[in-house]
C-alpha atoms as one frame of an Amber mdcrd trajectory, in Angstrom:
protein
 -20.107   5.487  12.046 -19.757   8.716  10.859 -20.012  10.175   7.125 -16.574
   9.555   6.800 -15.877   6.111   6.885 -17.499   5.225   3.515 -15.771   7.635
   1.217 -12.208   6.730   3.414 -12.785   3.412   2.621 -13.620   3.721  -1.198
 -10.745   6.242  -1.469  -8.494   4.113  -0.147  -9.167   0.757  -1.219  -9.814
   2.660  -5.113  -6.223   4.484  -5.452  -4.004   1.538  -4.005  -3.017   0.506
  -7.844  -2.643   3.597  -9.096  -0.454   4.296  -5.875   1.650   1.086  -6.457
   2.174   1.768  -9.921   3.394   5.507  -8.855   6.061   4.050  -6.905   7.201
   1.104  -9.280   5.147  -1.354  -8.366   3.883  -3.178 -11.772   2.083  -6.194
 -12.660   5.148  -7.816 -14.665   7.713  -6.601 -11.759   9.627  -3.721 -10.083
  10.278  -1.095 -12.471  13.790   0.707 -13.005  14.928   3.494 -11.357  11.807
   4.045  -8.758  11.301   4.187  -5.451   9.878   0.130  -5.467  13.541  -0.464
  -7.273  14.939   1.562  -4.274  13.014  -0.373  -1.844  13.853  -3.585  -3.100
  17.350  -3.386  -3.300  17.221  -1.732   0.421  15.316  -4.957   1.562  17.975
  -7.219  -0.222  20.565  -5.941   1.153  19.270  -6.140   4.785  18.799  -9.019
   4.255  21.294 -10.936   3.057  21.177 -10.576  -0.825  17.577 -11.731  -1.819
  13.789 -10.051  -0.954  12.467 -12.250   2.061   8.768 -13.823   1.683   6.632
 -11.506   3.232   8.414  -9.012   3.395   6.745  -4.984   2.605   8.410  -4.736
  -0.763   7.165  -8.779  -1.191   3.727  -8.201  -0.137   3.352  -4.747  -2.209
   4.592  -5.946  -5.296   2.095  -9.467  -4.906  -0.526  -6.656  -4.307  -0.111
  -4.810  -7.208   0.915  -8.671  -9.455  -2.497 -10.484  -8.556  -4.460  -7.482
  -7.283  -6.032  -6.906  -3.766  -7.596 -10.096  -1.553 -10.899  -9.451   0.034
  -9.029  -9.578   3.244  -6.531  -6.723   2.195  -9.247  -4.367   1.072 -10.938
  -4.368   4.217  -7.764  -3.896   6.028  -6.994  -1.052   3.746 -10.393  -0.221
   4.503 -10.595   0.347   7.686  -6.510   1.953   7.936  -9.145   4.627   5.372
 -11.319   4.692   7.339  -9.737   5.576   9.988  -6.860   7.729   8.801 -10.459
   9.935   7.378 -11.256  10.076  10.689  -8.453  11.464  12.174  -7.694  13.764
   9.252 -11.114  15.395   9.522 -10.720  15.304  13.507 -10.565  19.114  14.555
  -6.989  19.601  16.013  -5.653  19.339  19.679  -6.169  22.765  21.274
């Protein structure tokens, strides 16, 4: 592995609440006027009139409710990990 893939992982796994909260995300719901609000009512009306289970918006705003799983920090771990990887990969000549 190289040097990367600790500090990608830490980075990532670190700024997902603050990054949730950014877009509206909160731990008592969906806050007005921001781009989770925008989100949500986009996913309601696709789908009928209500958020489905599972669902992005659903998932994000369970994330940011009852914090991160051990199974969502690795997978946010290793999408760090490897999005550090590609961003310090030198570019395509």
């Amino acid at each position: 592995m190289g040097k990367e893939s600790g500090w990608g992982s830490a980075v990532t796994v670190g700024t997902v609440p603050v990054e949730l909260g950014a877009m509206g995300f909160t731990s008592v719901g969906i806050a007005a006027s921001s781009i989770a609000a925008k989100m949500t009512s986009t996913a309601a009306i696709a789908n009928g009139g209500g958020v489905a289970a599972g669902s992005l918006v659903a998932t994000l705003q369970s994330v940011e409710a009852a914090g991160l799983s051990v199974t969502s920090k690795v997978i946010l771990g290793s999408a760090g990990t490897a999005l550090g990887a590609w961003l310090g990969s030198p570019p395509p000549s």
